[in-house]
C-alpha positions as CSV (number, residue, x, y, z in Angstrom):
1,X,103.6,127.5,156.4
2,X,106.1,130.0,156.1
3,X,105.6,133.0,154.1
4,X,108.9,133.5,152.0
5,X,107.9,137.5,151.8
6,X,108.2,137.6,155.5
7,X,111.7,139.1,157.0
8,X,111.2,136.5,159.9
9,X,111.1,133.5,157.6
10,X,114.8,134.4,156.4
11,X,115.9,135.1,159.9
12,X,114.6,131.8,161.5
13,X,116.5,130.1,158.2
14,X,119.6,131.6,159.4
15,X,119.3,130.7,162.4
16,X,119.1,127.2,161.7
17,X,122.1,127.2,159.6
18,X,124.2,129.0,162.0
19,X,123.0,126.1,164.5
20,X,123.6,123.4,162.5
21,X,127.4,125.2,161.6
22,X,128.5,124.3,165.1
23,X,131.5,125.7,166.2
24,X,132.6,127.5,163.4
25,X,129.4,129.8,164.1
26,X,131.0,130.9,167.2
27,X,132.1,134.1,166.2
28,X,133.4,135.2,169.7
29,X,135.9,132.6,169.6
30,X,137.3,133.2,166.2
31,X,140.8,135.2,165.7
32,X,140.1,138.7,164.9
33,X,140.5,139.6,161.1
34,X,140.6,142.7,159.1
35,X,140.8,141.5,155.9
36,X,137.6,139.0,156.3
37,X,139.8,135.8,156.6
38,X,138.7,133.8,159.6
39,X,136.3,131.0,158.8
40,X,133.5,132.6,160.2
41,X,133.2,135.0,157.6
42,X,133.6,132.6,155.1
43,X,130.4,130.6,156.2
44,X,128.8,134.3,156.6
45,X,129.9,134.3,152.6
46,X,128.5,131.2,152.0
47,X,125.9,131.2,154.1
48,X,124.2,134.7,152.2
49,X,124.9,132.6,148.8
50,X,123.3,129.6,149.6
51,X,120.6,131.4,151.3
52,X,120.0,133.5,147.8
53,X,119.7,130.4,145.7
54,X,117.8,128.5,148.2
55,X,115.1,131.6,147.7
56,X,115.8,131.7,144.1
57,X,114.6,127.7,143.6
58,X,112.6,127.5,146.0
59,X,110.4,130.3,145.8
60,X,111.4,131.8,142.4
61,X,112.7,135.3,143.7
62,X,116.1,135.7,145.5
63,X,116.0,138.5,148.7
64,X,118.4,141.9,147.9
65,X,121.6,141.8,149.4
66,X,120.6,144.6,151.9
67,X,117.6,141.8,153.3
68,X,120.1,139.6,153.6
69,X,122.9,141.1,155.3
70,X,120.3,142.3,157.6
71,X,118.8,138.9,158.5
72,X,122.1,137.3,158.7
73,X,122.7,140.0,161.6
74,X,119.4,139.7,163.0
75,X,119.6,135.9,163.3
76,X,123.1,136.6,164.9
77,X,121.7,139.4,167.2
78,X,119.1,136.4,168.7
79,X,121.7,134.1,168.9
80,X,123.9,136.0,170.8
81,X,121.1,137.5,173.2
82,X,120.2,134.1,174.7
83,X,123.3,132.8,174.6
84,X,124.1,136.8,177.3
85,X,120.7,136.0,179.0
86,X,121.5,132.6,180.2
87,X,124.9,133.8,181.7
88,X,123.0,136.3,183.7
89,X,123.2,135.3,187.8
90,X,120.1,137.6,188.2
91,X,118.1,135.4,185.7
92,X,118.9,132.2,187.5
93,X,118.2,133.8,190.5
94,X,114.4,134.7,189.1
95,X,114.2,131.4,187.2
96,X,114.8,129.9,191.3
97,X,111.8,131.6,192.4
């Protein structure tokens, strides 16, 4: 079981939401926006509310803003890093061997 207090428990939810989101996840293929009008940063926005009132009902305290932003990036960050590492030709050439 997951312990709701842990940072890694709201990170690994993120990261299944942002999997399950699909394509309009894909931040690196959205037009760029200044004013935070693309629809990735609306499912960032809805993704931090619905991750808030999941914690709320669920475990009957809702993470700070701060906690959230940060696991939203962190979950990100991960997503992001595998997606680099499997583009790497040096990997595949390790994962050969």
């Amino acid at each position: 079981m997951d312990n709701p207090y842990s940072e890694i428990t709201l990170i690994n939810w993120f990261k299944r939401e942002l999997d399950a989101a699909g394509a309009d996840a894909d931040w690196e293929r959205q037009p760029y926006s200044y004013d935070a009008m693309n629809p990735y940063d609306f499912l960032c926005a809805r993704l931090i509310r619905e991750a808030e009132r999941t914690w709320r009902l669920k475990h009957g305290f809702a993470p700070t803003p701060g906690q959230l932003q940060k696991a939203l990036g962190e979950a990100e960050f991960d997503r992001s890093r595998s997606r680099r590492q499997a583009r790497l030709p040096w990997l595949r050439w390790l994962r050969l061997r």
